[in-house]
C-alpha positions in Angstrom: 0.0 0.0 0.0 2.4 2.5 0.3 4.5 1.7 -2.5 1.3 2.7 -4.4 0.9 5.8 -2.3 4.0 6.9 -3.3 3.5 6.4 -6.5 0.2 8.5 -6.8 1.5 11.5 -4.5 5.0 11.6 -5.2 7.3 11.5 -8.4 10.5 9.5 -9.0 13.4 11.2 -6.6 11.0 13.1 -4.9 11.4 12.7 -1.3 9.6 11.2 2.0 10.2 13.1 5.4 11.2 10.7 8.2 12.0 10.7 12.0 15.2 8.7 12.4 15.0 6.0 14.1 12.5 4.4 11.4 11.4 1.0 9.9 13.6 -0.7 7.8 11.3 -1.8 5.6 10.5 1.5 4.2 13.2 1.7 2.3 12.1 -0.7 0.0 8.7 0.4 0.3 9.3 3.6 -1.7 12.3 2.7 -3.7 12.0 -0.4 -5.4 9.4 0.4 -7.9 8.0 4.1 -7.0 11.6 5.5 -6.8 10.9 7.4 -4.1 13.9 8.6 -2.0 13.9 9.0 2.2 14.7 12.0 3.9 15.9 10.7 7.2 16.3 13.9 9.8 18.1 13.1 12.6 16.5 13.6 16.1 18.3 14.9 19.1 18.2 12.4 22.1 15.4 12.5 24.2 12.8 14.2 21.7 11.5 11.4 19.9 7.6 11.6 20.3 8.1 14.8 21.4 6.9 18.7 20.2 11.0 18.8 19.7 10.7 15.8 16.9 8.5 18.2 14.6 11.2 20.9 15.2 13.5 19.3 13.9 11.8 18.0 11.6 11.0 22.2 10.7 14.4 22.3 11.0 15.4 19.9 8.0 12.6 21.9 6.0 14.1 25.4 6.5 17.4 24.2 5.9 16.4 22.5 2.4 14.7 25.9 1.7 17.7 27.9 2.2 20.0 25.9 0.3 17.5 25.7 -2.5 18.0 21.6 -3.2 16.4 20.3 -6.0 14.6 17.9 -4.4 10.7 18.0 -3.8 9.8 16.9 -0.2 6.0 15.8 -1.4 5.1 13.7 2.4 6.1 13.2 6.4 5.5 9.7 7.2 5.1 9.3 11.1 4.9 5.7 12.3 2.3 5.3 15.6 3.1 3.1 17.6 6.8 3.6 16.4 9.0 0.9 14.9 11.7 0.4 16.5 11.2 2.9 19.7 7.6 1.4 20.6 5.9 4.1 21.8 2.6 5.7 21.3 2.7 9.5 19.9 0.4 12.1 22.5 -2.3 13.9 21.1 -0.1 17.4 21.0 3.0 15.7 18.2 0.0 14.9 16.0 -1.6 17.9 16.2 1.7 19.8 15.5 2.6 17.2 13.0 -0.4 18.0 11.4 0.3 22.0 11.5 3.2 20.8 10.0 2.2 19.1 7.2 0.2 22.3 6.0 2.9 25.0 6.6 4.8 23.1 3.9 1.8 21.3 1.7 3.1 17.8 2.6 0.8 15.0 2.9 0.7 13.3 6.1 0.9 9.7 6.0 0.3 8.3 8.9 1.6 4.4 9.5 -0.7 2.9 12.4 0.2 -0.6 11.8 0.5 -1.5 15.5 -2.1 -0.1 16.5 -4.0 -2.7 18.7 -0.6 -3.4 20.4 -0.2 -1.4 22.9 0.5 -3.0 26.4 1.4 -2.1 30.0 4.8 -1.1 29.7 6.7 1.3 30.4 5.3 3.8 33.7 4.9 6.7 31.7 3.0 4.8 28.6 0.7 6.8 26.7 -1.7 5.3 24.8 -2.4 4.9 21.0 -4.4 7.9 19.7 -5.2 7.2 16.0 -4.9 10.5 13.5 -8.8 9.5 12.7 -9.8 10.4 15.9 -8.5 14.4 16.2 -10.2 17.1 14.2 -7.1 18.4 12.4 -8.9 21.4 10.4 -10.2 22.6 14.1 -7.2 21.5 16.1 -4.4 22.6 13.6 -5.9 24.4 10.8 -4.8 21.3 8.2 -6.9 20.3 5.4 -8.1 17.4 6.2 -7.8 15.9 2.2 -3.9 15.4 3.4 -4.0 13.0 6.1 -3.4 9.4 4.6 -4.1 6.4 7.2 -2.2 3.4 6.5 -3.1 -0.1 8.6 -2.8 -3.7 8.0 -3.3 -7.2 9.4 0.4 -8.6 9.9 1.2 -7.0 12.9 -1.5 -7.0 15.7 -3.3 -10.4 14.1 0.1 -12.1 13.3 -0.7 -12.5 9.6 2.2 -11.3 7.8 1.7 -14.0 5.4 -1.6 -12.5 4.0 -0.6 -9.6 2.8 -3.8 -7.8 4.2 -3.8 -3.7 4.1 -5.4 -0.7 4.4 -5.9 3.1 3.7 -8.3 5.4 5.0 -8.7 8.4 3.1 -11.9 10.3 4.4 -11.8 13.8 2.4 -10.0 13.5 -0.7 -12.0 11.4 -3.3 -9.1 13.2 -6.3 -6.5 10.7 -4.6 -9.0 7.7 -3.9 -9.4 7.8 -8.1 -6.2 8.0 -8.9 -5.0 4.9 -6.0 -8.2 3.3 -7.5 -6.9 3.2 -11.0 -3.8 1.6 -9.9 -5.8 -1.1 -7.8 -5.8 -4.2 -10.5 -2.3 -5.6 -9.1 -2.3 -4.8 -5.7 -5.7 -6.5 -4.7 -6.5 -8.9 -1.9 -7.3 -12.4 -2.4 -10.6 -13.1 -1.4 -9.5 -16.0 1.2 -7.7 -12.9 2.5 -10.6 -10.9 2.5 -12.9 -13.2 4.0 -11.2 -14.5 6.7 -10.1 -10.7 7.7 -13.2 -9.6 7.7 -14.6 -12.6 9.3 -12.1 -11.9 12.2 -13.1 -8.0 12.3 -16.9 -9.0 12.6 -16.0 -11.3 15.0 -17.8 -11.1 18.4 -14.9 -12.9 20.2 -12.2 -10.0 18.6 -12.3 -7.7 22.0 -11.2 -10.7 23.6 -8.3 -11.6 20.9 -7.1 -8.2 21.1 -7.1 -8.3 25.0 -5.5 -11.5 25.2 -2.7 -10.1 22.9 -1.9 -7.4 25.2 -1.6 -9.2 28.2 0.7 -11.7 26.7 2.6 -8.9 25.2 3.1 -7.6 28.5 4.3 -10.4 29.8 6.9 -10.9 27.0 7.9 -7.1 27.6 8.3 -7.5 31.5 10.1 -10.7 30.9 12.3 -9.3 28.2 13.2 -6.1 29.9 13.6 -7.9 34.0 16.3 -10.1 31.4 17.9 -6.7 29.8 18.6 -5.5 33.7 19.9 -8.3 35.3 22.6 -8.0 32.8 22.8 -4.2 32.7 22.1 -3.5 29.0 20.0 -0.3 28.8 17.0 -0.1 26.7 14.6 2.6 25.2 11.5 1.7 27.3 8.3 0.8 25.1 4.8 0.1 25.5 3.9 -0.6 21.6 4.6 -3.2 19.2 6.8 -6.5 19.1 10.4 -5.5 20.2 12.6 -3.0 22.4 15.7 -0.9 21.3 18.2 -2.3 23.2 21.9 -0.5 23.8 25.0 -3.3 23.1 27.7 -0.7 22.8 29.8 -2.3 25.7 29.8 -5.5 23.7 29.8 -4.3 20.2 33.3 -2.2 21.3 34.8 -5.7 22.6 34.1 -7.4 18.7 37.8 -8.0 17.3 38.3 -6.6 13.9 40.2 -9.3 12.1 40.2 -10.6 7.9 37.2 -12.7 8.5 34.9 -9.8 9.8 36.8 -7.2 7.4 35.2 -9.4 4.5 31.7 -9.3 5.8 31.8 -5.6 6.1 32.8 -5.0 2.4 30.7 -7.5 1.7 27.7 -5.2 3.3 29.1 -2.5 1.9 28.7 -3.2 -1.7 24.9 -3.9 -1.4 24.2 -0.2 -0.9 22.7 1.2 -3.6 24.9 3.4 -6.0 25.1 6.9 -4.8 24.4 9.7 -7.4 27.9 11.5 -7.1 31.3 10.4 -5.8 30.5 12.5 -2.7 27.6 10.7 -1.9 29.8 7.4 -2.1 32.1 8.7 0.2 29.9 9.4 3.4 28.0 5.6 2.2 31.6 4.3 2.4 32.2 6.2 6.0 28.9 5.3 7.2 29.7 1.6 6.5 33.2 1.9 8.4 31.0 3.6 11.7 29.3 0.5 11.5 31.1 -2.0 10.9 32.0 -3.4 14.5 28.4 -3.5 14.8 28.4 -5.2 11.5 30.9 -8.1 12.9 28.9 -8.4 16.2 25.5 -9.0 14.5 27.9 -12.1 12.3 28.6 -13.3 16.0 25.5 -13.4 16.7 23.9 -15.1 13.3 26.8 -17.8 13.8 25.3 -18.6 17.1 21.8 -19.0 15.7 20.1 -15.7 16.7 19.1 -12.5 15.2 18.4 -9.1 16.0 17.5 -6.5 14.3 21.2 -4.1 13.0 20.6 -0.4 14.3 21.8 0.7 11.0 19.0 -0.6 9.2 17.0 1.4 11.2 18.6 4.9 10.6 20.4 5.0 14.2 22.7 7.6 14.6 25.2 5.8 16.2 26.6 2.2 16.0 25.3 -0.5 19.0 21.6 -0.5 19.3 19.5 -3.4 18.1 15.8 -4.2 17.5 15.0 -7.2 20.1 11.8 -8.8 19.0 10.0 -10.6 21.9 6.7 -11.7 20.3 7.7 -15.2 20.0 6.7 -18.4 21.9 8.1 -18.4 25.3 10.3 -21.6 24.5 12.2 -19.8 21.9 12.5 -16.6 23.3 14.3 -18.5 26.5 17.0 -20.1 23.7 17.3 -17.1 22.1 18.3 -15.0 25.2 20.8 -17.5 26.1 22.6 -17.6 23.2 22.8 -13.8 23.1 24.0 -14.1 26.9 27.1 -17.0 25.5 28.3 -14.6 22.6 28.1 -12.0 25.3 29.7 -13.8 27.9 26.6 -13.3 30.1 25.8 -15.4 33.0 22.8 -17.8 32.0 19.6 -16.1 33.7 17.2 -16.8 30.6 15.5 -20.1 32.0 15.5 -18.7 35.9 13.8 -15.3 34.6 11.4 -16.8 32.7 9.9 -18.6 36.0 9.9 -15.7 37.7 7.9 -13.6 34.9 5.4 -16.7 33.3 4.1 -16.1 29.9 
């Protein structure tokens, strides 16, 4: 779905405002056929999902406006609950984001993919507020005809496999035509959309999405007990499937040596070709910041576990990985103690796990 998005509201090389940290999988999403590019903008510590996010993200703006780039910015795609941080955006970000959005004539596309997964977490959680439900033309003076809502099945009904989505687009019936006439290869099955549908019409659904809470929860409280019994900090969360957890100390112990050299360049080459020798240069930089993390995520794979690399993410600095705890109990316990052996950790995964019960 937003491949096609893209490819109604934005040109090739045109450009998508993100937050950094953001999902991997955008990338992809907007390049591989729509050719549309990712303006990543950096946010200072501390002020993701906060009022200072959208200033920097007014920040990027005014700076591509004074140096008179080329490139049209044509959207600001905010993901709520966030991938990878897992929280929840308050009520004032979206209304600012919102503000935003019409001070430069940028659609607002919204990603609410986990949006039935938030969960007891962290003390100061907030909880999901869906775009949908604020009045942007009262609240922020936005043309509604802007705000693009993007959901899906995979996440919150584990159904990746179906390849279910959704877009709400309430007041612009000019863009609902023009996605419409790209509809023919991007349709559902029908076994797709009957048992989805069966399962939204469900009576037993409140229960589902209560169960998948609580059992979230439990994951997260497991997890994150497990994260400070070895003293590895982590971005608290109260959204979605994983945690952003800090490996620094062990990523700086990783021993550079022929073998991991290898895998780095071998990294290195998929990036895609930059449009200038310039632009080569900071990708060839950028691959040398990371490549310790590089050679510790190898360490890891050749133990039989994976997390998710913080530079696939757009983290500004090498160490942090994407710890995904929505998996059965069993394997979560394996996992964890292989992470604690290529660590050197003391074994505390099985002796947690009775303490914190699924």
């Amino acid at each position: 779905m937003i491949e096609h998005v893209a490819a109604v509201i934005s040109d090739p090389e045109d450009a998508w405002l993100l937050p950094a940290p953001w999902y991997n999988g955008f990338a992809p999403d907007l390049n591989a056929t729509s050719q549309v590019r990712i303006a990543s903008v950096a946010i200072p510590s501390g002020k993701n999902g906060t009022l200072g996010e959208v200033e920097a993200m007014e920040a990027e703006m005014q700076r591509r406006k004074r140096e008179g780039g080329k490139q049209k910015v044509t959207a600001v795609l905010v993901t709520s609950p966030h991938n990878p941080l897992g929280f929840c955006y308050p009520r004032e970000v979206l209304v600012e984001y919102a503000r935003f959005a019409q001070k430069w004539d940028l659609w607002l596309v919204m990603d609410e993919v986990y949006a039935n997964s938030a969960y007891d977490g962290k003390p100061d959680g907030r909880p999901f507020i869906s775009i949908l439900s604020i009045d942007v033309l009262r609240e922020a003076d936005c043309d509604p005809s802007r705000i693009l809502l993007l959901y899906g099945m995979s996440k919150d009904f584990g159904a990746n496999g179906f390849r279910g989505g959704a877009l709400v687009c309430q007041h612009n019936e000019q863009f609902m035509a023009a996605l419409a006439s790209t509809a023919m290869p991007m349709r559902m099955g029908s076994p797709t959309d009957i048992l989805w549908s069966a399962l939204l019409e469900s009576p037993e659904l409140p229960d589902y999405l209560a169960k998948n809470r609580q059992v979230l929860s439990s994951a997260y409280q497991y997890v994150t007990a497990w994260l400070e019994a070895h003293d590895l900090p982590y971005t608290p969360a109260n959204a979605g499937h994983f945690v952003l957890v800090d490996f620094r100390a062990h990523v700086k112990q990783v021993r550079l040596d022929d073998e991991w050299e290898g895998a780095i360049d071998g990294a290195s080459s998929g990036v895609k070709e930059a449009d200038s020798s310039a632009e080569r240069r900071n990708e060839e930089e950028e691959a040398g910041q990371f490549k310790q993390e590089i050679a510790f995520l190898n360490k890891l794979v050749d133990a039989g576990v994976y997390l998710g690399p913080g530079f696939s993410y757009a983290c500004p600095e090498p160490g942090l990985f994407r710890l995904t705890f929505s998996i059965r109990r069993m394997e979560l316990e394996v996992a964890l103690g292989r992470i604690e052996r290529v660590c050197g950790l003391p074994g505390k995964a099985v002796e947690l796990s009775k303490e914190y019960p699924q």
